[in-house]
VOSEFI-220073 format. One record per residue (C-alpha): x, y, z negated; chain; residue in three letters. Coordinates in steps of 0.02 Angstrom, whole numbers, plus 32768, in hexadecimal, padded with zeros to 4 digits. Layout:
{X=X | Y=Y | Z=Z | c=A | r=ALA}
...
END
This chain:
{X=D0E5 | Y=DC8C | Z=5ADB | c=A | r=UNK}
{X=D075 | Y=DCD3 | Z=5A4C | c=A | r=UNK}
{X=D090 | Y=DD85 | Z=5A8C | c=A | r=UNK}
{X=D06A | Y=DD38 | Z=5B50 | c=A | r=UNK}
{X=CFBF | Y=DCEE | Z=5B1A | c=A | r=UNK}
{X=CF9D | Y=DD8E | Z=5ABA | c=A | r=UNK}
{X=CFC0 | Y=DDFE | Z=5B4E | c=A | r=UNK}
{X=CF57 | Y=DD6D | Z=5BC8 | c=A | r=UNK}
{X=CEC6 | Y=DDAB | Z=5B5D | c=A | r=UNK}
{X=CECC | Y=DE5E | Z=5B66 | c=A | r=UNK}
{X=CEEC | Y=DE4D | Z=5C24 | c=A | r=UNK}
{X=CE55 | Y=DDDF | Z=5C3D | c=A | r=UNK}
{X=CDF0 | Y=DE6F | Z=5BDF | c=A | r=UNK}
{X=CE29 | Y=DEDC | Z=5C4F | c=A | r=UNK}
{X=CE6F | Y=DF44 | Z=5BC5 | c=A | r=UNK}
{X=CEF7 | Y=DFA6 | Z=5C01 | c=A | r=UNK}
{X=CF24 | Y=E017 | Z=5B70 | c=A | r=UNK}
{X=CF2C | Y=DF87 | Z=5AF2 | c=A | r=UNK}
{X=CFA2 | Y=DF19 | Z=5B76 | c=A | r=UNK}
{X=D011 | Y=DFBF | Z=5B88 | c=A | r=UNK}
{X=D017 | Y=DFBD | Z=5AC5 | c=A | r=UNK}
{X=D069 | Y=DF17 | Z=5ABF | c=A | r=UNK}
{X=D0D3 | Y=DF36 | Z=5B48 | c=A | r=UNK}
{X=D10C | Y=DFD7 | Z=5AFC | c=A | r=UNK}
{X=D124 | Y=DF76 | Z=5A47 | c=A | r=UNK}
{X=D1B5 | Y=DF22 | Z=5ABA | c=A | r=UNK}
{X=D1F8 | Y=DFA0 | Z=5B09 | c=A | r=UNK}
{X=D21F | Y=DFE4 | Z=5A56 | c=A | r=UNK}
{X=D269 | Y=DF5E | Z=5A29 | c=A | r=UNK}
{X=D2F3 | Y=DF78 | Z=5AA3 | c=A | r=UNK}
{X=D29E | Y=DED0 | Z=5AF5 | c=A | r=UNK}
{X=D2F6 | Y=DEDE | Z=5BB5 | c=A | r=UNK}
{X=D287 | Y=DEF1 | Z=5C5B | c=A | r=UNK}
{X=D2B8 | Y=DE2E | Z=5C60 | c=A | r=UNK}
{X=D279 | Y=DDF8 | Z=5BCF | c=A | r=UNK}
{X=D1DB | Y=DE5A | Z=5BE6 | c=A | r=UNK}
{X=D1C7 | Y=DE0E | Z=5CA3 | c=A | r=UNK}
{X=D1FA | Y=DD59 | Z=5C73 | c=A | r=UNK}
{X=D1BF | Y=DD30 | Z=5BBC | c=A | r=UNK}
{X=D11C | Y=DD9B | Z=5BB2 | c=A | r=UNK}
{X=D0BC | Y=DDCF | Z=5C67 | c=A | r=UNK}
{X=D0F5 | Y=DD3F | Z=5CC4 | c=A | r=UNK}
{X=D0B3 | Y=DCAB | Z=5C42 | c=A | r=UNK}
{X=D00E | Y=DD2A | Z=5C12 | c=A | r=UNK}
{X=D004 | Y=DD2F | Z=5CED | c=A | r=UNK}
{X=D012 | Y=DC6D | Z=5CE8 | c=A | r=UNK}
{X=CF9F | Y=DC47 | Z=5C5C | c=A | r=UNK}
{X=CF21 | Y=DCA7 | Z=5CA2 | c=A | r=UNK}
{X=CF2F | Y=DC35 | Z=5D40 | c=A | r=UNK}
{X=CF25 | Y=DB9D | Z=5CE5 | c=A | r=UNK}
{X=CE84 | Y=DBE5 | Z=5CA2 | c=A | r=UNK}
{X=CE36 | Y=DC09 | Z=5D52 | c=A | r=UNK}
{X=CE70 | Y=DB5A | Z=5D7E | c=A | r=UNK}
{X=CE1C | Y=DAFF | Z=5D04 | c=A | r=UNK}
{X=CD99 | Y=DB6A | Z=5D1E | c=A | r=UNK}
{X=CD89 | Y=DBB6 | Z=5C7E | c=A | r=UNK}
{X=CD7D | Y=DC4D | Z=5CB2 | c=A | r=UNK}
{X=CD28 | Y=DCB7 | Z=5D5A | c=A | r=UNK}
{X=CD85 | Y=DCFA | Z=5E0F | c=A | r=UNK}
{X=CD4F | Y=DDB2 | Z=5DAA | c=A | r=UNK}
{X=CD89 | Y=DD92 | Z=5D17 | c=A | r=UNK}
{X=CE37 | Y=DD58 | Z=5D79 | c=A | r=UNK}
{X=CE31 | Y=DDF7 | Z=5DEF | c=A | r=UNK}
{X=CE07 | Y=DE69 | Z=5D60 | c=A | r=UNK}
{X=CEB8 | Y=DE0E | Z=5CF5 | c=A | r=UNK}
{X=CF1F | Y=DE33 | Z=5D91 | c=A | r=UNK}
{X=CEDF | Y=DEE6 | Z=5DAC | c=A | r=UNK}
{X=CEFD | Y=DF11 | Z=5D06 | c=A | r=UNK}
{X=CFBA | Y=DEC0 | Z=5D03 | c=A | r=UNK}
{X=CFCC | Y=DF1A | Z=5DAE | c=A | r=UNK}
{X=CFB2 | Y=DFBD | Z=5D48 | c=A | r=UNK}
{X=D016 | Y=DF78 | Z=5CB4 | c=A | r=UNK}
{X=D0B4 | Y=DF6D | Z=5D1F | c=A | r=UNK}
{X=D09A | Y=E010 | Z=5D8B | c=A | r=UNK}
{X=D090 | Y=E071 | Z=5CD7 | c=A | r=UNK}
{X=D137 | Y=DFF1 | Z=5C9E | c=A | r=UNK}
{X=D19B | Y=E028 | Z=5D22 | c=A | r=UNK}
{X=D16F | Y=E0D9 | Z=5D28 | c=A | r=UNK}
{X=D19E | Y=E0EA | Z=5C67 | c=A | r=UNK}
{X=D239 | Y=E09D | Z=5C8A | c=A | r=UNK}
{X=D26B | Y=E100 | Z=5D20 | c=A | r=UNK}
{X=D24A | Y=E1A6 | Z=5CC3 | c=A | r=UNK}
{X=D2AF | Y=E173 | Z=5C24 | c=A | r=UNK}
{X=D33D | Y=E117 | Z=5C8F | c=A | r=UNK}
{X=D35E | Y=E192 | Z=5D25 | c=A | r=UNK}
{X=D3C6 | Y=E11F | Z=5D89 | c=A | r=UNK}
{X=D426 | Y=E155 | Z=5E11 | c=A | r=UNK}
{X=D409 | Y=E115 | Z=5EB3 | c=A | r=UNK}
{X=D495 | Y=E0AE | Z=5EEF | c=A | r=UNK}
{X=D469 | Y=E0BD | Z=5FBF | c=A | r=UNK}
{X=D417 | Y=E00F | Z=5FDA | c=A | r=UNK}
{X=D386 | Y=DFF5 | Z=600A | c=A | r=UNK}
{X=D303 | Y=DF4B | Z=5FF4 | c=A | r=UNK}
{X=D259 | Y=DF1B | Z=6042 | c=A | r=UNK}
{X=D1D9 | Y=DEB7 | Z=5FDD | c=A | r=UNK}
{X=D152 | Y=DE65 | Z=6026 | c=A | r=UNK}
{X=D0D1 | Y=DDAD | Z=600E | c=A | r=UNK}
{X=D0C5 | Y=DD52 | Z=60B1 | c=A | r=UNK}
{X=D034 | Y=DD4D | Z=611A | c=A | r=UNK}
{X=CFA0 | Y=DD0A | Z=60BA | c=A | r=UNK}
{X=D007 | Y=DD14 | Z=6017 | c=A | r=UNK}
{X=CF95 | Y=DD78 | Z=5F88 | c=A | r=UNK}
{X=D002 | Y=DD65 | Z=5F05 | c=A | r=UNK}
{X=D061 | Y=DDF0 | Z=5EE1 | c=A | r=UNK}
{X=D093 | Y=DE2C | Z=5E24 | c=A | r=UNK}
{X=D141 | Y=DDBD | Z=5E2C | c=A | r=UNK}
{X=D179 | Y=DE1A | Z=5EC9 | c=A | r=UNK}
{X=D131 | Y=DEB4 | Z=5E6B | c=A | r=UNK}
{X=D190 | Y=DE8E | Z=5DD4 | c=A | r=UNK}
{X=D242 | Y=DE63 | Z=5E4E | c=A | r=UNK}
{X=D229 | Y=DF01 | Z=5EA2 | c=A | r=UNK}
{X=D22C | Y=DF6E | Z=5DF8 | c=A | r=UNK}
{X=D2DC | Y=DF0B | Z=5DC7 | c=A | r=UNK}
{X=D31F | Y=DF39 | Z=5E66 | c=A | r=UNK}
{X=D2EF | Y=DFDD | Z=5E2C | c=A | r=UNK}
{X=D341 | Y=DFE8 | Z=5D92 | c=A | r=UNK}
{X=D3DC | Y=DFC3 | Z=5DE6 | c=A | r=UNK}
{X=D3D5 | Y=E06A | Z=5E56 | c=A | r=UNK}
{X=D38D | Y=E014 | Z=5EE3 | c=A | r=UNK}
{X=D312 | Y=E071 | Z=5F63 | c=A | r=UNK}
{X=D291 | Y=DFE3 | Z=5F69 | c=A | r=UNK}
{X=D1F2 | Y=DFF6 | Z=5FDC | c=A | r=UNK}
{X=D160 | Y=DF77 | Z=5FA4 | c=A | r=UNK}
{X=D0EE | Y=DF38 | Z=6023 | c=A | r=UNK}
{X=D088 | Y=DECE | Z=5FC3 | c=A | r=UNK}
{X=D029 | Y=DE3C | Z=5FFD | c=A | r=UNK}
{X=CFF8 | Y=DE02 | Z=609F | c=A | r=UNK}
{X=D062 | Y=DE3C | Z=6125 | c=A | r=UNK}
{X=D070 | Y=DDFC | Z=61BA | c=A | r=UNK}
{X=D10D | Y=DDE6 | Z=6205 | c=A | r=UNK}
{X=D102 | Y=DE63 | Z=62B0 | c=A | r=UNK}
{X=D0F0 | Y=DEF5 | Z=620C | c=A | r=UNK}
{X=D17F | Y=DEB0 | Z=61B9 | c=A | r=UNK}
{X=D1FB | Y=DEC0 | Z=6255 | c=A | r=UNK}
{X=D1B4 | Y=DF5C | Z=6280 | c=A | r=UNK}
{X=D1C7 | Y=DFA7 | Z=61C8 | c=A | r=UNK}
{X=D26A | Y=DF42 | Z=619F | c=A | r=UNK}
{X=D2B1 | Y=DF88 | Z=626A | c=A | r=UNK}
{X=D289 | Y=E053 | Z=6203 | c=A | r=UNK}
{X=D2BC | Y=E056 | Z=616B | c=A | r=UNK}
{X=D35A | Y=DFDF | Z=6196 | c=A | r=UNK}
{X=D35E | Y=DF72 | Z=60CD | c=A | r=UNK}
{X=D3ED | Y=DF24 | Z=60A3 | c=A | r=UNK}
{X=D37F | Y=DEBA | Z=6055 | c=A | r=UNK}
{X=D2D4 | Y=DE7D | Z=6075 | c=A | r=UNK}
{X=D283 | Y=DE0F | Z=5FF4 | c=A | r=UNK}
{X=D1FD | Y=DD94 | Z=6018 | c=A | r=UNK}
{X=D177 | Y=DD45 | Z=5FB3 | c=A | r=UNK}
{X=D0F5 | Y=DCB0 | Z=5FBD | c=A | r=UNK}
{X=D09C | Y=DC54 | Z=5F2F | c=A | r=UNK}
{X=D033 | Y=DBC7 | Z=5F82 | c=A | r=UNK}
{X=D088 | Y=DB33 | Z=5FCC | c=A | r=UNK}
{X=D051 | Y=DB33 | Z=6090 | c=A | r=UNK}
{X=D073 | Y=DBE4 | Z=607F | c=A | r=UNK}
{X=D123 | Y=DBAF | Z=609A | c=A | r=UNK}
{X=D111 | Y=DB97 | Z=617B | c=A | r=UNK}
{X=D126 | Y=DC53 | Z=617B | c=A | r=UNK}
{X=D1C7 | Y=DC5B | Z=612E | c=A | r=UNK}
{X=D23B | Y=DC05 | Z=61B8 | c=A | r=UNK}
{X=D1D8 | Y=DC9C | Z=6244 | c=A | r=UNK}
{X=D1F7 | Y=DD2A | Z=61B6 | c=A | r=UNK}
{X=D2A7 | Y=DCFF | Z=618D | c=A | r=UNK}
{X=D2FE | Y=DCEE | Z=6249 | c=A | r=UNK}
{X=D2A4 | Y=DD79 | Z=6288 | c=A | r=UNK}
{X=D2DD | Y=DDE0 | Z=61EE | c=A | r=UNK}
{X=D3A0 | Y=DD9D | Z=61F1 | c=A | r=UNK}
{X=D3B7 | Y=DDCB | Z=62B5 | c=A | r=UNK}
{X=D37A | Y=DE83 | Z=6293 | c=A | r=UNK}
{X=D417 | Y=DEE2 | Z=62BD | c=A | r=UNK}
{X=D42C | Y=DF21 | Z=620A | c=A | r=UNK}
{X=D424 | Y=DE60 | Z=61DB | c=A | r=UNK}
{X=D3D9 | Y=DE6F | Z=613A | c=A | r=UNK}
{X=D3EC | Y=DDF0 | Z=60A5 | c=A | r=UNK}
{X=D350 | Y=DDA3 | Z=60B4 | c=A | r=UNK}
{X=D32F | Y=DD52 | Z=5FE5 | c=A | r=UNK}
{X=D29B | Y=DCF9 | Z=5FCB | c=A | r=UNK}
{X=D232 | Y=DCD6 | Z=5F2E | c=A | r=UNK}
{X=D197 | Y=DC91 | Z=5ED6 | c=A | r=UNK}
{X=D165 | Y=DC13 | Z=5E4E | c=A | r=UNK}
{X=D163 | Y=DB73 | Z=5EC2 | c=A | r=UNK}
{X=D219 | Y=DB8F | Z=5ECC | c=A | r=UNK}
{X=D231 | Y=DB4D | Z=5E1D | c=A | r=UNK}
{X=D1F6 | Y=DAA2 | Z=5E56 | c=A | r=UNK}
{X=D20C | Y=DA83 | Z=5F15 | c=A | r=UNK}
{X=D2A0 | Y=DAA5 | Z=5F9A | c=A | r=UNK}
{X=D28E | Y=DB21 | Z=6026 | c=A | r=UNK}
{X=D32E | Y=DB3C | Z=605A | c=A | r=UNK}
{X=D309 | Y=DAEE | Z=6103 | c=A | r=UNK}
{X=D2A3 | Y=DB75 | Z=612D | c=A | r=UNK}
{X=D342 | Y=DBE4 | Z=6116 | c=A | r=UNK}
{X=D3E0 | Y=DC1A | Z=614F | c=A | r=UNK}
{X=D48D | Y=DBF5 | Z=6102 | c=A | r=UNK}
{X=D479 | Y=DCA7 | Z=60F1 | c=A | r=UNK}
{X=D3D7 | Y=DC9B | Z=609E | c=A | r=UNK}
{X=D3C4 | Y=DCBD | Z=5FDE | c=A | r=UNK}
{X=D33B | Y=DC59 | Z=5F7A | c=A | r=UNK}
{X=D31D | Y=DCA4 | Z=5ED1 | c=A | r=UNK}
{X=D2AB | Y=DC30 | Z=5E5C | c=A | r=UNK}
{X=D288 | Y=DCB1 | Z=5DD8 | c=A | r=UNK}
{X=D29F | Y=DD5B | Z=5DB3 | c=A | r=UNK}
{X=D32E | Y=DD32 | Z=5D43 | c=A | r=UNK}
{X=D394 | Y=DCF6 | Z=5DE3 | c=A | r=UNK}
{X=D361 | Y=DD9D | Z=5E27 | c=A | r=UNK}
{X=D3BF | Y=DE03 | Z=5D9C | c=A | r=UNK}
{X=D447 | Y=DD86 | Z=5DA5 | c=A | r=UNK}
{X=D463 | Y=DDC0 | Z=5E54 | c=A | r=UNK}
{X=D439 | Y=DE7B | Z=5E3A | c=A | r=UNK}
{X=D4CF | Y=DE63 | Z=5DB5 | c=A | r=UNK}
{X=D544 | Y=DE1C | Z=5E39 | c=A | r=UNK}
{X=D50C | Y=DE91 | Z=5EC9 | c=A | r=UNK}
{X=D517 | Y=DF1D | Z=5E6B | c=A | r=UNK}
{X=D593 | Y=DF8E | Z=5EA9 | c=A | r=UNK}
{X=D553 | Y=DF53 | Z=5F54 | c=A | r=UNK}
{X=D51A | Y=DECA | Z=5FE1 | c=A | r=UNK}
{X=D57C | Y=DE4B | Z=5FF1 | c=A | r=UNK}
{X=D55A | Y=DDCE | Z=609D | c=A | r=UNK}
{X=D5C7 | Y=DD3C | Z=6055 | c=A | r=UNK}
{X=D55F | Y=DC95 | Z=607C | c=A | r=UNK}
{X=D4FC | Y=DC56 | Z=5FE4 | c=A | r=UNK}
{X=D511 | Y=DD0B | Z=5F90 | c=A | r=UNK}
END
């Protein structure tokens, strides 16, 4: 946690080469992208919205923190791409937040695992509505398409977003993530087909499982 607090610091500076540093101090320590996700961005990410919470500190200094992790893990997953050079395996995944959702860097952070594991990944970000996702999801044809939402009433759009995505005619795996998943149950806004991840570490679980393809097995 020391190294999370540390980082929460730098980020709230806005001091991108010194967060990079720490990261980097990690990454030569043979630390794993897991590690780095779970044990240092994700607590320094969650301290910092504690702070804004308790209103210790401003919406800038919040926005600046998140701009400069936003950087941190653009520059962590383009290192890691160059020294790795994974092979693509042919699947494909969609990642996108839910309309109104603005929370983004644990989608971010899922998308660069799926990476790692020779996925083709396309990140949409936050916001999008769900006419864009159908017409995106109906092109590029994912295998998987990974949702996102961080605020509790956020979770009405998931029930619209997850039938319209299983009857596509590819009928993607539609998995589903976010921090609220640690302490409430949304399965009834799913499918028995439906996947509900509740961190990232239940992502790389299922990346290790699925990696040699997609399986369609209920409660895969």
């Amino acid at each position: 946690m020391e190294k999370a607090i540390e980082l929460a610091h730098l980020l709230l500076k806005g001091n991108q080469d010194d967060a990079w540093v720490l990261i980097e101090e990690e990454l030569n320590l043979s630390k794993e992208s897991l590690y780095i996700y779970e044990k240092i961005i994700t607590p320094a990410m969650r301290h910092i919205g504690y702070l804004w919470e308790t209103n210790k500190i401003t919406v800038a200094e919040e926005h600046l923190a998140t701009a400069t992790c936003d950087y941190l893990l653009a520059r962590y997953n383009w290192e890691k791409r160059r020294k790795q050079q994974t092979s693509l395996n042919g699947k494909k995944a969609m990642f996108l937040c839910v309309e109104s959702e603005q929370h983004y860097l644990g989608l971010k952070m899922a998308s660069q695992l799926f990476n790692e594991y020779g996925w083709e990944t396309k990140y949409h970000g936050p916001n999008l509505p769900l006419e864009y996702v159908v017409k995106a999801a109906k092109e590029l044809k994912p295998d998987v398409v990974c949702l996102s939402f961080s605020i509790l009433y956020h979770a009405e759009h998931l029930s619209p977003y997850i039938k319209a995505l299983e009857k596509l005619p590819n009928q993607p795996i539609v998995i589903v993530g976010g921090r609220l998943l640690e302490k409430y149950e949304f399965h009834r806004y799913g499918s028995e087909r439906t996947v509900f991840h509740k961190n990232l570490e239940d992502v790389k679980k299922w990346l290790d499982r699925h990696q040699h393809g997609v399986k369609f097995n209920v409660g895969s």
